[in-house]
PAVOVEX-459675 format. One record per residue (C-alpha): residue number from 1; residue in three letters; x, y, z. Coordinates in Angstrom, 3 decimals. Example, Ala and Ser with C-alpha at 12.3 -4.5 7.8 and 13.67 -1.06 7.14 Angstrom:
# PAVOVEX-459675
(1,'ala',(12.300,-4.500,7.800));
(2,'ser',(13.670,-1.060,7.140));
//
This chain:
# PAVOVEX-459675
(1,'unk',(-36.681,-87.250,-10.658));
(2,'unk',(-35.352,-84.768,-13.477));
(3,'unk',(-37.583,-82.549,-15.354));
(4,'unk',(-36.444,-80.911,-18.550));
(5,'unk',(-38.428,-78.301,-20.545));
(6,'unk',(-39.536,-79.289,-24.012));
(7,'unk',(-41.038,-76.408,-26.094));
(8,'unk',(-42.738,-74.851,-23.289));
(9,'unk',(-43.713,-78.560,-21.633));
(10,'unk',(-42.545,-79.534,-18.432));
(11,'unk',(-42.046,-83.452,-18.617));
(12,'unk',(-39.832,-86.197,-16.859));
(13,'unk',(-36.051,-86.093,-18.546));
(14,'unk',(-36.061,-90.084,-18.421));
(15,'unk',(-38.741,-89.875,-21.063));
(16,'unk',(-38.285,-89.474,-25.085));
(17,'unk',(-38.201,-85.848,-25.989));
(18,'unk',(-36.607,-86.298,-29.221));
(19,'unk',(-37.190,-87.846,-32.845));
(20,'unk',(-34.279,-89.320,-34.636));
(21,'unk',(-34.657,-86.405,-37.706));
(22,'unk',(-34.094,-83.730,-35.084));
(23,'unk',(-31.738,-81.620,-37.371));
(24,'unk',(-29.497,-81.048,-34.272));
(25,'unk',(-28.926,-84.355,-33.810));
(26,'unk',(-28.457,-84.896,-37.414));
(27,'unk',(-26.263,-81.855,-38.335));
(28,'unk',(-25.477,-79.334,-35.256));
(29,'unk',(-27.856,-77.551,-36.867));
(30,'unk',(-28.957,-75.428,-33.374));
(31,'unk',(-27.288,-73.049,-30.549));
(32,'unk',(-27.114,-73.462,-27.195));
(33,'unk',(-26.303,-71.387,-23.825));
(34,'unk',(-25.600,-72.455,-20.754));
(35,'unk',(-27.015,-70.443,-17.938));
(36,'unk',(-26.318,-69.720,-14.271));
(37,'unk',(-29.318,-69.142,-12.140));
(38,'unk',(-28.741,-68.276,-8.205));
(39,'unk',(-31.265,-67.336,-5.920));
(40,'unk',(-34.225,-67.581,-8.700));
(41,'unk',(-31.844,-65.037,-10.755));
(42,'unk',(-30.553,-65.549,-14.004));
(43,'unk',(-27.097,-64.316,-13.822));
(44,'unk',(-25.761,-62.259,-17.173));
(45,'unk',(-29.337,-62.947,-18.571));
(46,'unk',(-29.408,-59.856,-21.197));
(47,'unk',(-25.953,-60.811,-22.494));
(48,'unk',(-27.543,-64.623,-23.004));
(49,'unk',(-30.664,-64.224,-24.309));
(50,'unk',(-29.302,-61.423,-26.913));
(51,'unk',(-26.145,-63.600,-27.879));
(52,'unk',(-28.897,-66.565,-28.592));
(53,'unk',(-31.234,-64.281,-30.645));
(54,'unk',(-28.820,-62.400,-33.011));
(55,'unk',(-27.218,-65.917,-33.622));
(56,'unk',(-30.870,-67.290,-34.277));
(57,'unk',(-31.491,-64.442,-36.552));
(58,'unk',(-28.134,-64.947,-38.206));
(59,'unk',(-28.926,-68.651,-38.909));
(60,'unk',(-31.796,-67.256,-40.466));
(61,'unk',(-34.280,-69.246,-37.838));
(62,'unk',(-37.564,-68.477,-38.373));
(63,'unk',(-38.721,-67.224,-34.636));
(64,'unk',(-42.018,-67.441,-33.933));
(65,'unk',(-43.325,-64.202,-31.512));
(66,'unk',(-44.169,-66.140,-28.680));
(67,'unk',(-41.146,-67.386,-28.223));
(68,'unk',(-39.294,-64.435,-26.132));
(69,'unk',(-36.830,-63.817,-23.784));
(70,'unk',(-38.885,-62.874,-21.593));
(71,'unk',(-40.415,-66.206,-22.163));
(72,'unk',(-37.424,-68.355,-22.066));
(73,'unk',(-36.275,-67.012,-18.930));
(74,'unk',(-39.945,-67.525,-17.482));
(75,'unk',(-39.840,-71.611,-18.333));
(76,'unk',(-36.052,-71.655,-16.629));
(77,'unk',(-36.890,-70.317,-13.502));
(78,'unk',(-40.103,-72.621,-13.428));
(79,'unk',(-37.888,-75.514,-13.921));
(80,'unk',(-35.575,-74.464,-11.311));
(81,'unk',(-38.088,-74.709,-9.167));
(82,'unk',(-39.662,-78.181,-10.513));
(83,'unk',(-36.279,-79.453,-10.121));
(84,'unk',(-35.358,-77.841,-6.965));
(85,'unk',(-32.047,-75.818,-7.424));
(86,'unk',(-33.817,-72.417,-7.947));
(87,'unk',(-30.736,-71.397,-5.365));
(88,'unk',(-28.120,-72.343,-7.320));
(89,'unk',(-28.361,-73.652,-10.788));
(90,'unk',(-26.528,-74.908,-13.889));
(91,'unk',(-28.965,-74.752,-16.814));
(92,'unk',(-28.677,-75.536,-20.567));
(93,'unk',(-30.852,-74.446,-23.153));
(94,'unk',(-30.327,-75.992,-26.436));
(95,'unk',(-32.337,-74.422,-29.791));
(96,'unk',(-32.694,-76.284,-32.931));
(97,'unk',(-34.602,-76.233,-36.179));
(98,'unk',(-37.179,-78.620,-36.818));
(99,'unk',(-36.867,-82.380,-38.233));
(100,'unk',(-35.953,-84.408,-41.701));
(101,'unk',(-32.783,-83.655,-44.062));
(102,'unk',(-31.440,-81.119,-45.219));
(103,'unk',(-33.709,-79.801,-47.993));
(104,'unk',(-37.330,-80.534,-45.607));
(105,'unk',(-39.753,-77.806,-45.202));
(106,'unk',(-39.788,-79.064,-41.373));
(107,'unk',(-37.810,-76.021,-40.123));
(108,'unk',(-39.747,-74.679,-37.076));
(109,'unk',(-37.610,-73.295,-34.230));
(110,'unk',(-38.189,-76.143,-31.216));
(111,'unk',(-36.021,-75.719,-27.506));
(112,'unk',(-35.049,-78.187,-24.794));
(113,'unk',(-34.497,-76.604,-20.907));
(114,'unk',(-32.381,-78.555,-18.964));
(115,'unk',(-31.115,-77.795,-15.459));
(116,'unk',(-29.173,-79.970,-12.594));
(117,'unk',(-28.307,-78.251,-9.187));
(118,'unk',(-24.810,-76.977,-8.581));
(119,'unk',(-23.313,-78.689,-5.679));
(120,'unk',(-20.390,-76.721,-5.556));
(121,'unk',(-20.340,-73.089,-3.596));
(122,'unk',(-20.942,-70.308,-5.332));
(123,'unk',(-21.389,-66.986,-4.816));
(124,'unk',(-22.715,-64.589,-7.908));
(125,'unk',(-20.588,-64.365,-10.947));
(126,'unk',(-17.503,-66.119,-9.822));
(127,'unk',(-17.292,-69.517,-7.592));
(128,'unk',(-14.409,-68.824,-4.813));
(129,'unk',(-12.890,-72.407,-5.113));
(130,'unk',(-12.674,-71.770,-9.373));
(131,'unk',(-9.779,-69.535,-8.549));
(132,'unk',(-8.157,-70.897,-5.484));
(133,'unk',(-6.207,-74.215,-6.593));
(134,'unk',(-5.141,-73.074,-10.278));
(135,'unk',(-5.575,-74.830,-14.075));
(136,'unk',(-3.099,-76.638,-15.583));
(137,'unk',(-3.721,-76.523,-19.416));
(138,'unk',(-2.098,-77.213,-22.548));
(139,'unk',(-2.968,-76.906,-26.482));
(140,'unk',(-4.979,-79.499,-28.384));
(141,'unk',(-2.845,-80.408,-30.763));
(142,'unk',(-5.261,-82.754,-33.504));
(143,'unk',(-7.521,-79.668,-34.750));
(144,'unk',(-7.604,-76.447,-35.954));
(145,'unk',(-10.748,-74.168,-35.477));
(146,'unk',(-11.947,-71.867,-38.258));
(147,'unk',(-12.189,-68.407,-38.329));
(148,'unk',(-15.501,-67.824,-40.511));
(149,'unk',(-18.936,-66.164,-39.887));
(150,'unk',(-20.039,-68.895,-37.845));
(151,'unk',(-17.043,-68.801,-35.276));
(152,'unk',(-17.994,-66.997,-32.894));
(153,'unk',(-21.634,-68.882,-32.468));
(154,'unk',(-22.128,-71.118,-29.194));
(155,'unk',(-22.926,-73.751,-31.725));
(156,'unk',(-24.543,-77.541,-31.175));
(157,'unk',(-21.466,-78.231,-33.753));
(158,'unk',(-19.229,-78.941,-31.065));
(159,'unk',(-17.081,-81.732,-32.056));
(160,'unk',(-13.298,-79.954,-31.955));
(161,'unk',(-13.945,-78.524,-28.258));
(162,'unk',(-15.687,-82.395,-27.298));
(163,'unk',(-12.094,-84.295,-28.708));
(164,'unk',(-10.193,-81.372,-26.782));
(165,'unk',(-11.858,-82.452,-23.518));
(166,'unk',(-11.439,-85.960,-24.021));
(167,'unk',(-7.664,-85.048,-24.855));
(168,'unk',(-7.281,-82.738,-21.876));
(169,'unk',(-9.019,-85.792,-19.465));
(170,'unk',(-6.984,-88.332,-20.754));
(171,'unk',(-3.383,-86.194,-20.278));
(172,'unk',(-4.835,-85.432,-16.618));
(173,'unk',(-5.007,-81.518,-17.912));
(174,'unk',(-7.776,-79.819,-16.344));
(175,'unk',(-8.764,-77.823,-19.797));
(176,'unk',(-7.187,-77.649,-23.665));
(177,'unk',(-6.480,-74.407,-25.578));
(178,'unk',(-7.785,-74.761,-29.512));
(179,'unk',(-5.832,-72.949,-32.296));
(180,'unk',(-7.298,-71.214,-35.294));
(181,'unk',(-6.213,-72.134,-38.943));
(182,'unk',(-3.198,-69.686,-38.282));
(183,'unk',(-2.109,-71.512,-35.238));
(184,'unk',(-2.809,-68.381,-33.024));
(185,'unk',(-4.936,-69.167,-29.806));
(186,'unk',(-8.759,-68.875,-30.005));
(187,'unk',(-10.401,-70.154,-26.759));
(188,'unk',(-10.520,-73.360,-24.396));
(189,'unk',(-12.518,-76.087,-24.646));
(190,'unk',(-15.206,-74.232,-22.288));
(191,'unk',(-14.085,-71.253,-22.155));
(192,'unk',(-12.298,-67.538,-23.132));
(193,'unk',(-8.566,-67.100,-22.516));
(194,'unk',(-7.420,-63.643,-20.906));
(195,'unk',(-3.233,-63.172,-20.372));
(196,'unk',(-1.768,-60.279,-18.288));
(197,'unk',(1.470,-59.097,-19.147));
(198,'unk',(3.121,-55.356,-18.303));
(199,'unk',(-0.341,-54.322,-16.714));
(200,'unk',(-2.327,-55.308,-20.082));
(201,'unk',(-5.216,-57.558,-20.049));
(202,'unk',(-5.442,-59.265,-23.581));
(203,'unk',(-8.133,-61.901,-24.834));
(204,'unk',(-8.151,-63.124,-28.560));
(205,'unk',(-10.429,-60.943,-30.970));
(206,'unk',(-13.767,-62.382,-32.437));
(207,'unk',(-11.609,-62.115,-35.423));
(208,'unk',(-9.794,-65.175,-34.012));
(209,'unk',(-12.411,-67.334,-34.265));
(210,'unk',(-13.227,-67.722,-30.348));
(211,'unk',(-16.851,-68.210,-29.420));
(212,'unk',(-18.355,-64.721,-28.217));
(213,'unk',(-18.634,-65.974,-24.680));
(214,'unk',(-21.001,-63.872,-21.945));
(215,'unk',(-18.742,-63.905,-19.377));
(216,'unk',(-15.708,-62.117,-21.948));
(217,'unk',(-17.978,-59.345,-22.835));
(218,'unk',(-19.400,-58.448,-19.571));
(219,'unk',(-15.483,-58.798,-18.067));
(220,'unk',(-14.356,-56.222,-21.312));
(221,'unk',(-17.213,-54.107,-20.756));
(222,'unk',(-16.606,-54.142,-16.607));
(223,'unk',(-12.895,-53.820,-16.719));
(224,'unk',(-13.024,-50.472,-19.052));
(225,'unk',(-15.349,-48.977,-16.185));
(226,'unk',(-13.660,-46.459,-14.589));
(227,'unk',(-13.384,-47.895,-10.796));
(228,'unk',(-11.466,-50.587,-12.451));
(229,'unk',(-9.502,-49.068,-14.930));
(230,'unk',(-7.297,-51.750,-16.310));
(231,'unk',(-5.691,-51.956,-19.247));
(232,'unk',(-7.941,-54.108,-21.644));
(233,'unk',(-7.629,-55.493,-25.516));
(234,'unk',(-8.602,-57.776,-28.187));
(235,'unk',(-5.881,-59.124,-30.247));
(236,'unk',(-3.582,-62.129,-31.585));
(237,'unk',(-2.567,-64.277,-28.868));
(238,'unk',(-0.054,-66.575,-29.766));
(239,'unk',(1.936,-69.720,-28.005));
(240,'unk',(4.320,-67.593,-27.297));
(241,'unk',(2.612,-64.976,-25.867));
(242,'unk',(1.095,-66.887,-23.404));
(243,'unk',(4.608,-68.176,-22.161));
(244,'unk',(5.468,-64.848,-21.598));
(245,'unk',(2.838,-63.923,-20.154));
(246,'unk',(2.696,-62.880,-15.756));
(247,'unk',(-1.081,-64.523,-15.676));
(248,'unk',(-3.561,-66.204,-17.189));
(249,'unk',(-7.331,-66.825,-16.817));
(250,'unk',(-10.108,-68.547,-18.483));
(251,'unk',(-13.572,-67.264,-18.133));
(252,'unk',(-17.329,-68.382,-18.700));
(253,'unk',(-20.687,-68.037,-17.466));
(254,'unk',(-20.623,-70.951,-14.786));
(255,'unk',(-17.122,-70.609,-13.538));
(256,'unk',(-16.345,-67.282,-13.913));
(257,'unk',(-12.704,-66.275,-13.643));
(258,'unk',(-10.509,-69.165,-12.982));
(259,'unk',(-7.159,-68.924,-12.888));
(260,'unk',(-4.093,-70.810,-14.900));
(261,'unk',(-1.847,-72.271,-12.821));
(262,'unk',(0.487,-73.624,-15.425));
(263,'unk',(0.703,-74.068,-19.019));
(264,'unk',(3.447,-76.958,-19.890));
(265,'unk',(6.399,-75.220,-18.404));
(266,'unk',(5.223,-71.802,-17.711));
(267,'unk',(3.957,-71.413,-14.015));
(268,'unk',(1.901,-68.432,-13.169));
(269,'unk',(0.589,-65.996,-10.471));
(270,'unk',(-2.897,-65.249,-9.453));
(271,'unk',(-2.347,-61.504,-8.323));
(272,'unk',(-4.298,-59.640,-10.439));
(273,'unk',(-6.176,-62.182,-11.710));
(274,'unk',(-7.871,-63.020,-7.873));
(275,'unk',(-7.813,-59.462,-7.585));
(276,'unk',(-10.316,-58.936,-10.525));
(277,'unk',(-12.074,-62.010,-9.768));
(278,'unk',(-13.399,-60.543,-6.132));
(279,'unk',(-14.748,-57.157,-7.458));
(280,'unk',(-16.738,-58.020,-10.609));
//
């Protein structure tokens, strides 16, 4: 059996954990982050746990102080354990506010913990087989993302990136690009998009409305380090740049680095980006 976490409760994940009014449910009215433990460690957990708080105290969520980081990744680890995959774990935790409409007093910060066992190997930050075979990806073509204050949150409002997976499943794509209300490139439907071209490592700006994933600002952060030393920036990324482009990547916090194969036409190498994908 399945255990999930509800508010600091352990309890079976077959059983009701939810009322109808939940203003998630109701109006994506939460964040979430999804978390990769290995070896009863939470992998990138700083980078998490602040992402989820300044976006709580953006969304003006009224946080009460027991309800810490510290906290948090306490109750993940324990479920880890309840649920057996403290070695190797995918976990989601999902924070929402309160019950009722829109104009209820009922806006209390509540959390769900969820966690399932990743079957796959892994190995730390990156998964060896997420870079071997290649992605083959292409643009979603029925939505436009937003670039506004609350782009770059890992919102519960996740209905453009949910169509772009059903899209990408049903044209046998193994991920879909979304484009911003200027038709430049802001992320994939799970994850940041890095190109390499002329020894430059690019990834669309916040500016571009991509969600302000872990894995892209530990990667910017690691590859200015000096024993890297590549080239790194945030910018426009167009269509067209990414034909151009030598490589292409996607990152996030499960997967890591995985590599683009080919994008409609366009087929790319992996030289650089395997290369950066063994040493962070």
């Amino acid at each position: 059996m399945n255990y999930i976490n509800v508010n600091g409760k352990i309890q079976a994940g077959d059983k009701p954990a939810l009322l109808v009014s939940n203003r998630s449910y109701r109006y994506g009215d939460g964040l979430f982050e999804t978390i990769k433990v290995i070896n009863d460690k939470i992998l990138l957990e700083a980078y998490h746990f602040e992402r989820l708080f300044s976006g709580l105290t953006f969304l003006q969520f009224e946080i009460p102080k027991l309800v810490t980081a510290k906290k948090l990744a306490g109750e993940i680890l324990e479920l880890c354990n309840k649920n057996e995959c403290r070695q190797r774990a995918r976990v989601r935790l999902s924070v929402f506010r309160g019950n009722g409409g829109l104009y209820d007093d009922d806006r209390g910060l509540q959390y769900v913990i969820e966690c399932w066992p990743l079957d796959e190997p892994v190995n730390g930050l990156n998964d060896p087989d997420s870079y071997r075979d290649g992605l083959v990806i292409d643009v979603y073509p029925d939505a436009r993302k937003s670039c506004d204050i609350f782009s770059n949150l890992k919102s519960a409002n996740f209905l453009p990136y949910s169509m772009a997976a059903i899209y990408a499943k049903e044209n046998k794509l193994n991920d879909c690009l979304l484009l911003n209300d200027s038709g430049n490139i802001a992320d994939s439907t799970i994850a940041n998009l890095f190109i390499i071209k002329d020894g430059i490592i690019s990834t669309p700006a916040l500016s571009e409305g991509c969600v302000d994933g872990v894995m892209r600002r530990y990667l910017l952060e690691r590859m200015k380090q000096k024993d890297i030393g590549f080239k790194v920036k945030e910018s426009i990324i167009t269509i067209n740049n990414l034909l151009l482009a030598e490589e292409v990547f996607l990152t996030n916090a499960i997967k890591g680095i995985r590599w683009v194969k080919q994008f409609r036409d366009r087929i790319y190498g992996n030289s650089i980006s395997s290369l950066l994908a063994g040493i962070i």
